[in-house]
DRENTORKOL-3810 file (N, C-alpha, C; in nm, 4 decimals):
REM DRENTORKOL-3810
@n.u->-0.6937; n.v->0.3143; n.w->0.8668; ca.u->-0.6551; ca.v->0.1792; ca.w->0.8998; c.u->-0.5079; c.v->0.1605; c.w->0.8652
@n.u->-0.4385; n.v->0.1756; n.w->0.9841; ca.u->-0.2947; ca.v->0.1425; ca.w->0.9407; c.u->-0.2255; c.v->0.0023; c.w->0.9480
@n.u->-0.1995; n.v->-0.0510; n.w->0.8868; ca.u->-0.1528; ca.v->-0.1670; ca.w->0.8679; c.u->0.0067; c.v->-0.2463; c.w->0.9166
@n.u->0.0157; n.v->-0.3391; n.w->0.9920; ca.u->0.1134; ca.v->-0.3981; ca.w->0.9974; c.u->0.1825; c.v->-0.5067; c.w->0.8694
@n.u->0.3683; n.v->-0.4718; n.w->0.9381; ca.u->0.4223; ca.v->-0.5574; ca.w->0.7930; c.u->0.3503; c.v->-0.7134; c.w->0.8104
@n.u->0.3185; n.v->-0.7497; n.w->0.9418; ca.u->0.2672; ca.v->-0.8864; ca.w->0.9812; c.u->0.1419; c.v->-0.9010; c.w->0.8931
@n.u->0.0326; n.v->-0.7801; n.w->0.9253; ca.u->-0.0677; ca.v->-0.8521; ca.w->0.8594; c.u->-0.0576; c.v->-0.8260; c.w->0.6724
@n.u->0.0382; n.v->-0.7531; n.w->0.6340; ca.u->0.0440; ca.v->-0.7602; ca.w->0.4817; c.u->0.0928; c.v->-0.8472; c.w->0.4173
@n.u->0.2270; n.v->-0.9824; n.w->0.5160; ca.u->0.2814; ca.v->-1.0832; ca.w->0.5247; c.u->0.1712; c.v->-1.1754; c.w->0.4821
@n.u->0.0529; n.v->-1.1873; n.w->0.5554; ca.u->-0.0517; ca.v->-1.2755; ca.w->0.5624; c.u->-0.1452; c.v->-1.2749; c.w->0.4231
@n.u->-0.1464; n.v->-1.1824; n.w->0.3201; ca.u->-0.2251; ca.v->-1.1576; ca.w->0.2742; c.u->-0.1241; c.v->-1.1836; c.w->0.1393
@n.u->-0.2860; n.v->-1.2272; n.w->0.0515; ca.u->-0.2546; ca.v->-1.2672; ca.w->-0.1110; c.u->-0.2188; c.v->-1.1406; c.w->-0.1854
@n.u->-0.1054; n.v->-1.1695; n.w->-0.3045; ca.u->-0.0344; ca.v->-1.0774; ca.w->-0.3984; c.u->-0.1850; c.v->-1.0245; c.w->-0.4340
@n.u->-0.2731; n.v->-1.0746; n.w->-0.4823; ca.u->-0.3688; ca.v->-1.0206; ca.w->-0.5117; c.u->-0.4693; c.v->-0.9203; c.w->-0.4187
@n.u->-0.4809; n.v->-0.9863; n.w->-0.3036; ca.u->-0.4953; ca.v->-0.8588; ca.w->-0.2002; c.u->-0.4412; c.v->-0.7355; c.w->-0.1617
@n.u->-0.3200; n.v->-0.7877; n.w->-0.2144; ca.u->-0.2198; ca.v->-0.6425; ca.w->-0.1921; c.u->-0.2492; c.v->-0.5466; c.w->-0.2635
@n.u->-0.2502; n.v->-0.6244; n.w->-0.4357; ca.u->-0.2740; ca.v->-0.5228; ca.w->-0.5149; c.u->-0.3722; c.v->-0.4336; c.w->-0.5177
@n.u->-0.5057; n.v->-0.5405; n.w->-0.4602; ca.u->-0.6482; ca.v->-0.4723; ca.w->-0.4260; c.u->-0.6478; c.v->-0.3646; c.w->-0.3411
@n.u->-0.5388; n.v->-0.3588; n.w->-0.2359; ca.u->-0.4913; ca.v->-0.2240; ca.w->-0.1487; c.u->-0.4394; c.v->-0.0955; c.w->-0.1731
@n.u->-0.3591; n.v->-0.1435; n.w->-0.2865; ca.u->-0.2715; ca.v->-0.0425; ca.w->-0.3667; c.u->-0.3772; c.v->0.0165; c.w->-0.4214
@n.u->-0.4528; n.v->-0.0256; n.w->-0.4885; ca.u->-0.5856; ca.v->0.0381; ca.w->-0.5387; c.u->-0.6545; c.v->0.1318; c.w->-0.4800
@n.u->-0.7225; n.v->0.0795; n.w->-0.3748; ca.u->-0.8091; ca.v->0.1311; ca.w->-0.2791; c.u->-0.7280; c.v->0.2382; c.w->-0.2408
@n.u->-0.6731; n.v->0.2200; n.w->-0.1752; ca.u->-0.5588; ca.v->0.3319; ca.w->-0.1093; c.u->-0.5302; c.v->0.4302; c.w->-0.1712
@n.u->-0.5384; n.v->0.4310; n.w->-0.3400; ca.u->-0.5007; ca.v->0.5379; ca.w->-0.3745; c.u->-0.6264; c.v->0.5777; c.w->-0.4470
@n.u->-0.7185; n.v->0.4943; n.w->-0.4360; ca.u->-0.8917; ca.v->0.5795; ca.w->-0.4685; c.u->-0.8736; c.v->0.6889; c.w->-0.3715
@n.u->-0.8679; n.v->0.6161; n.w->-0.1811; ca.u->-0.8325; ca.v->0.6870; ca.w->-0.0896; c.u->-0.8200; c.v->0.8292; c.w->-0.1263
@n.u->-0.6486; n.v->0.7900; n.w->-0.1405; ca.u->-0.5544; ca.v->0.9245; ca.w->-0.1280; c.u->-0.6036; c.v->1.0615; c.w->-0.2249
@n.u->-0.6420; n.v->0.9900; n.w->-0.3266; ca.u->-0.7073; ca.v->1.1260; ca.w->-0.4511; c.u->-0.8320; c.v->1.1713; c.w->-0.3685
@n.u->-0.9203; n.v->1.0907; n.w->-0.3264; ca.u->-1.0097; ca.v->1.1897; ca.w->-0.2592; c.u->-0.9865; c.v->1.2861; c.w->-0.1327
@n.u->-0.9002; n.v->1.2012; n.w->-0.0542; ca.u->-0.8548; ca.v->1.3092; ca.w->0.0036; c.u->-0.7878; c.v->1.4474; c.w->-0.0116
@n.u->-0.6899; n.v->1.3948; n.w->-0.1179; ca.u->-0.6667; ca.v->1.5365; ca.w->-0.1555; c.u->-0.7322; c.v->1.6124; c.w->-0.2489
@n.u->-0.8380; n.v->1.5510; n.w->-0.2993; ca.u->-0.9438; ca.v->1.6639; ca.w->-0.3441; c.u->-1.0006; c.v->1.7131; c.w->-0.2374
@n.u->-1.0370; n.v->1.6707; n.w->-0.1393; ca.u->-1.0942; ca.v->1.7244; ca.w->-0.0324; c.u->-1.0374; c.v->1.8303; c.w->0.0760
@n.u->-0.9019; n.v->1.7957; n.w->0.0505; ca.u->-0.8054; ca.v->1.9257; ca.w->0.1271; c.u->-0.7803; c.v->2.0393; c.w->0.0425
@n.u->-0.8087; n.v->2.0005; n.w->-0.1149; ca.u->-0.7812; ca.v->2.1344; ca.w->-0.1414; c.u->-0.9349; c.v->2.2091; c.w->-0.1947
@n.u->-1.0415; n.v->2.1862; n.w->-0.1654; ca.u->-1.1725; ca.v->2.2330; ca.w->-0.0992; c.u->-1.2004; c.v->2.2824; c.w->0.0189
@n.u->-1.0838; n.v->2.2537; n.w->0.0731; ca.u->-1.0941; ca.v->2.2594; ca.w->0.2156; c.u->-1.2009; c.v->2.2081; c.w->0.3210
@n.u->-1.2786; n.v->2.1024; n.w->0.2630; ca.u->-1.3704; ca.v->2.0191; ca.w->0.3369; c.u->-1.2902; c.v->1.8882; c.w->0.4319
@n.u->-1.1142; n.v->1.8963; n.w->0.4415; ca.u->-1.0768; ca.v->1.7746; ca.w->0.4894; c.u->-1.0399; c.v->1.8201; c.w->0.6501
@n.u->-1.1033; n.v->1.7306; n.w->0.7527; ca.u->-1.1124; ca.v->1.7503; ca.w->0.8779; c.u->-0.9922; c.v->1.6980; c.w->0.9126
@n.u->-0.9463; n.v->1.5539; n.w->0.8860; ca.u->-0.8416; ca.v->1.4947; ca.w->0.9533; c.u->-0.6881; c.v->1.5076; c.w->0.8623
@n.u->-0.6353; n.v->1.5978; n.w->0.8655; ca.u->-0.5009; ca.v->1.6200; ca.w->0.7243; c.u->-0.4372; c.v->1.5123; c.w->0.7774
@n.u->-0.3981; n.v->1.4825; n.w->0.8832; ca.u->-0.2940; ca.v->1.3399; ca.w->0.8869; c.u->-0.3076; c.v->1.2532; c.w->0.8563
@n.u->-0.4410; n.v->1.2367; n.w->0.7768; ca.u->-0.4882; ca.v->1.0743; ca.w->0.7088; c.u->-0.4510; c.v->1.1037; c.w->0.5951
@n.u->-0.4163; n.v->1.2478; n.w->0.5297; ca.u->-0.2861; ca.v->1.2295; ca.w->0.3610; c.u->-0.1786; c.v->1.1652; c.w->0.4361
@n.u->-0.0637; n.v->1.1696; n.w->0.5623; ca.u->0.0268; ca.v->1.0731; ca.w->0.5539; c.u->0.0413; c.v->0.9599; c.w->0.5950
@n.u->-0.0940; n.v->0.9316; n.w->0.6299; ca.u->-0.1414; ca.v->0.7760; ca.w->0.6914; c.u->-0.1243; c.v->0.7049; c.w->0.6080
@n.u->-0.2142; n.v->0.7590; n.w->0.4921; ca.u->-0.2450; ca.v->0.6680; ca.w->0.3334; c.u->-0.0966; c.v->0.6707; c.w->0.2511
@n.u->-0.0414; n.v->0.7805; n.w->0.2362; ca.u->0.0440; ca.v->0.7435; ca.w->0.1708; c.u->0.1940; c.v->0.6619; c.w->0.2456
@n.u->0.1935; n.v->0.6769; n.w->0.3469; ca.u->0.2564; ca.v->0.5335; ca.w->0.4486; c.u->0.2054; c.v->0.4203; c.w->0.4315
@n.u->0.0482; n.v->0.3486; n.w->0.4025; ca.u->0.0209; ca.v->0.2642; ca.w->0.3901; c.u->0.0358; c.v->0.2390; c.w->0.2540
@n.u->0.0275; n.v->0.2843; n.w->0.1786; ca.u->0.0629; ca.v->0.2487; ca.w->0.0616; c.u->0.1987; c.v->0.2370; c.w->0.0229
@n.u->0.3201; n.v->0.2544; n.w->0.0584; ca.u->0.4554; ca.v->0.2897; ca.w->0.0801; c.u->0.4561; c.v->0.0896; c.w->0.1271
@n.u->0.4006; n.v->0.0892; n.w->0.2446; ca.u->0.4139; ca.v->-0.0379; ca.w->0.3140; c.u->0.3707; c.v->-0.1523; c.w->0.2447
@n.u->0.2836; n.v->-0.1518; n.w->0.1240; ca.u->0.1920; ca.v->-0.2408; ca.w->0.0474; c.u->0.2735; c.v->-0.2739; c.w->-0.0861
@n.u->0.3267; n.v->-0.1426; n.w->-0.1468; ca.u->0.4165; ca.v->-0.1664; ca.w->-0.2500; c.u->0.5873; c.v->-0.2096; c.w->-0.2135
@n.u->0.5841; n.v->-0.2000; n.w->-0.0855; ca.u->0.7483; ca.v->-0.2815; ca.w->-0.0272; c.u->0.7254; c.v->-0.4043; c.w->-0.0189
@n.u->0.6114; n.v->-0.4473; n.w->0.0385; ca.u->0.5446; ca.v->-0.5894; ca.w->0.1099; c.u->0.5418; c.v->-0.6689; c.w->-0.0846
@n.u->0.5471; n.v->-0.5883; n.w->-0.1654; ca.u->0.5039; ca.v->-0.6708; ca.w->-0.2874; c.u->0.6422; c.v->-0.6449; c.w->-0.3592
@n.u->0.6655; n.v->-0.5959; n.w->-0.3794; ca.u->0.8685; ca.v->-0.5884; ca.w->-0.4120; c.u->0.9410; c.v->-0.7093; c.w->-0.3306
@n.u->0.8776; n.v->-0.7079; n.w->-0.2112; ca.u->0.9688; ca.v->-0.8148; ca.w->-0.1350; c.u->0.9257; c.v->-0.9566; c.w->-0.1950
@n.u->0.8413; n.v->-0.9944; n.w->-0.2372; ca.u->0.7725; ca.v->-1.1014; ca.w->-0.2503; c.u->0.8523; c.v->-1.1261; c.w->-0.3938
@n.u->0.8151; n.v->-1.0266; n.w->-0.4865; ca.u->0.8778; ca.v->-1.0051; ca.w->-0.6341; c.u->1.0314; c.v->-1.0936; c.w->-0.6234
@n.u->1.0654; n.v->-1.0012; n.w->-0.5450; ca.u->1.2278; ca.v->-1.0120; ca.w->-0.5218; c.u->1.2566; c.v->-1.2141; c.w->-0.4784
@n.u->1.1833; n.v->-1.1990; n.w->-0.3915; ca.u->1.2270; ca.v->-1.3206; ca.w->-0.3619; c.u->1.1739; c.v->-1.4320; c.w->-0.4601
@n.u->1.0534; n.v->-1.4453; n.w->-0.5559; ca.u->1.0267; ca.v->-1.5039; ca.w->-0.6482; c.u->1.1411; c.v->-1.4976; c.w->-0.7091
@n.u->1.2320; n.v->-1.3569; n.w->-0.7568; ca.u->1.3181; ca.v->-1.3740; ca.w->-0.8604; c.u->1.4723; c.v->-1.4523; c.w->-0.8532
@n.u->1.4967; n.v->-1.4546; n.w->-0.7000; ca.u->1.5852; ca.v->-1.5206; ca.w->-0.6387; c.u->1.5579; c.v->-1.6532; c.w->-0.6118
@n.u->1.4359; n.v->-1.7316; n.w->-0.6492; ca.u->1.4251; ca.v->-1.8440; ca.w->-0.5987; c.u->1.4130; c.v->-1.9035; c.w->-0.7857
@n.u->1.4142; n.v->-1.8363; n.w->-0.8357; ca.u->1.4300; ca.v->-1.8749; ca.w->-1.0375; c.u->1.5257; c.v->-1.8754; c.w->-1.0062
@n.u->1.6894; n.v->-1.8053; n.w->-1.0075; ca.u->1.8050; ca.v->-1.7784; ca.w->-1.0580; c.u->1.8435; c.v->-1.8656; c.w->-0.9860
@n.u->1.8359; n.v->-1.9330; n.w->-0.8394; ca.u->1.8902; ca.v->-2.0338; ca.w->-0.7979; c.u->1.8351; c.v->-2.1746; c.w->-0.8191
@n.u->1.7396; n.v->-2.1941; n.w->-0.8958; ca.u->1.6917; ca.v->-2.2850; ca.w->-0.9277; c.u->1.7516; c.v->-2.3407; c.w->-1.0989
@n.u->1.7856; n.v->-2.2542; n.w->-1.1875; ca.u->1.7957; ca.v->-2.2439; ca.w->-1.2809; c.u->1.9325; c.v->-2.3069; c.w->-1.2645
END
């Protein structure tokens, strides 16, 4: 499931984080599974770690702009 910046826009800090999670339950099983050699689809290691790449930017951005909306407020 690859994700747009639109629909990660839409979604709660807390959802995100819940992604970051998942995603990297994900990613460890997969790569336990490639190096068993039971993994059929290898391009879903750089799916996941793209989606996760996209989840921890989508939450930096948010960060960021929280921290810019203190310093000009202050």
């Amino acid at each position: 499931m690859s994700l747009t910046t639109i629909e990660l826009s839409k979604k709660s800090e807390a959802d995100l984080v819940a992604l970051v999670i998942t995603n990297r339950q994900e990613l460890l099983d997969l790569r336990f599974s490639h190096s068993t050699g039971a993994l059929e689809n290898s391009a879903r290691l750089g799916q996941v770690k793209r989606d996760i790449a996209r989840i921890k930017t989508a939450l930096n951005k948010r960060q960021a702009a929280a921290s810019a909306t203190k310093v000009t407020t202050s």
